[in-house]
N, C-alpha and C positions, 0 to 999 in steps of 0.2 A: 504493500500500500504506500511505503516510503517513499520506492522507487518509483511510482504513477504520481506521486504529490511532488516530487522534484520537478520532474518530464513536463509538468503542465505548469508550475511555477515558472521554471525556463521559457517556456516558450510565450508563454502572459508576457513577461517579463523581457524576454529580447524584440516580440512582438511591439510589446509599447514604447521602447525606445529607438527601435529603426524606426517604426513609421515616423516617430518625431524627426528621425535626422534623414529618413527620404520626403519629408513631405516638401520640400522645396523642388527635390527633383522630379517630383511625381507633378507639381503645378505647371511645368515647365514641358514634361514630356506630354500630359494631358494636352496643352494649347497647340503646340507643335503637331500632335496626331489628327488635332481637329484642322486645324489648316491644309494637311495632308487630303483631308479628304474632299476639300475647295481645289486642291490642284492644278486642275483641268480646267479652273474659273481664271479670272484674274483678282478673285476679291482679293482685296487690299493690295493690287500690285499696283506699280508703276512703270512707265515707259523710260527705258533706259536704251540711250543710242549709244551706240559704237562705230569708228572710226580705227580697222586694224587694218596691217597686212598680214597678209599667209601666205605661201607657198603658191606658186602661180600653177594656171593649171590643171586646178583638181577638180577631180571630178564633182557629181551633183550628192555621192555618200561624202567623199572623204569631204565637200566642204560641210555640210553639214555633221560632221565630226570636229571640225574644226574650231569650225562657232559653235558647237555644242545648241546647236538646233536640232529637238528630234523632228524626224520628216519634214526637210528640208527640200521643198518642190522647185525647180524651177523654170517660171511661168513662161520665159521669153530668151530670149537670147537676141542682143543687138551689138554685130561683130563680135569682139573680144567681152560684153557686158552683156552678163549672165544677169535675169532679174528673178527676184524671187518674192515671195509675202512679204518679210522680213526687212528687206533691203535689197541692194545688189553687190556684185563681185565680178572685178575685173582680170579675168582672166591672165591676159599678157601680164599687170604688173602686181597684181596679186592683193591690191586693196578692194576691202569689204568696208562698204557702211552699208549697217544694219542695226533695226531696235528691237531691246526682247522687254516682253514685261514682265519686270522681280519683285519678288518681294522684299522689303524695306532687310538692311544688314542683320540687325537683330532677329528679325523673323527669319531671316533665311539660315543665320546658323541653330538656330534652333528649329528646325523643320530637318537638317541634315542629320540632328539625334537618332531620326530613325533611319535612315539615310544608308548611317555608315556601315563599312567594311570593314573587316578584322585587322588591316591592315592600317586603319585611319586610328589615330591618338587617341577619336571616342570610344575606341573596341571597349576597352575595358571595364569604363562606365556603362555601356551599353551592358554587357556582361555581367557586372555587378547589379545594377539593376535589376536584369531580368531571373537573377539567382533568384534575390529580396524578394522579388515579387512571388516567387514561387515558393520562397519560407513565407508568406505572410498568408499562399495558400494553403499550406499543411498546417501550421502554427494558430489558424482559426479555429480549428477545431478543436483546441483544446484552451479555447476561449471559454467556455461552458461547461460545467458537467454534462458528462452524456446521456446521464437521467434526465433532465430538463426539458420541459415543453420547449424553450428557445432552441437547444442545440438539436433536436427532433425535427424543430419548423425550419432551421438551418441547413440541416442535411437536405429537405426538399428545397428551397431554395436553390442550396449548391448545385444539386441533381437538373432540375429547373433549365439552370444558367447552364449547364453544360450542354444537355441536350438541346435548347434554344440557339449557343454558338455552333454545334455540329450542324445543325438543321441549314443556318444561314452559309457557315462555311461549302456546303456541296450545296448552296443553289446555284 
């Protein structure tokens, strides 16, 4: 009985002080997720022009790899000026002006939180994060006694929420 009174002290117990020292990062990943899902909008973006060179030449993938335009069409071609949605690109000497719409510095590196690659500096946090999140899902459960009507209504809840994200996930 000792050893069930530690196990759930611990977990109370590490439970109520991560959540205190993720909940900054949790307000932070939450806004960024929601923005993620405007993506494909421009809410809250802005028109930002550019004036670069690149490598003359290239075709209509690699420039749109270039400028990091996905699907980069282009509409016309006049001589050596390639035009596109975006702007145009002069072939022969390899200048592009073109505008994409961003989101404001702030928004944007926090939008890349979910973003990143194992290789990018946020792996970690990213990693750390999503451990926590995963101890604050096993560590709920011994939020309760598991006689209690709550941890009973809990469990359905849980069960609920699970099969309501598989359902969404395979539609």
């Amino acid at each position: 009985m000792d050893k069930i009174k530690d196990t759930r002290s611990f977990m109370r117990i590490t439970h109520r002080y991560l959540g205190y020292f993720l909940a900054g990062i949790m307000a932070v990943y939450a806004l960024s997720g929601v923005l993620l899902v405007y993506r494909d909008t421009d809410f809250l973006k802005k028109e930002k022009k550019y004036d670069k060179t690149v490598a003359v030449n290239l075709s209509e993938k690699e420039l749109g790899k270039e400028l990091k335009i996905k699907g980069l069409e282009v509409e016309k071609t006049e001589g050596n000026i390639l035009h596109f949605k975006q702007g145009t690109y002069d072939a022969a000497s390899g200048k592009a002006k073109y505008s994409k719409m961003e989101l404001p510095f702030v928004l944007d590196k926090m939008v890349k939180l979910h973003k990143s690659q194992s290789k990018e500096t946020l792996s970690p946090l990213n990693t750390f994060f999503g451990i926590s999140l995963f101890f604050f899902v096993i560590s709920s459960f011994w939020m309760f006694n598991p006689k209690t009507k709550a941890f009973k209504r809990g469990i359905k809840f849980a069960i609920a929420g699970l099969i309501i994200s598989m359902i969404l996930l395979c539609l």
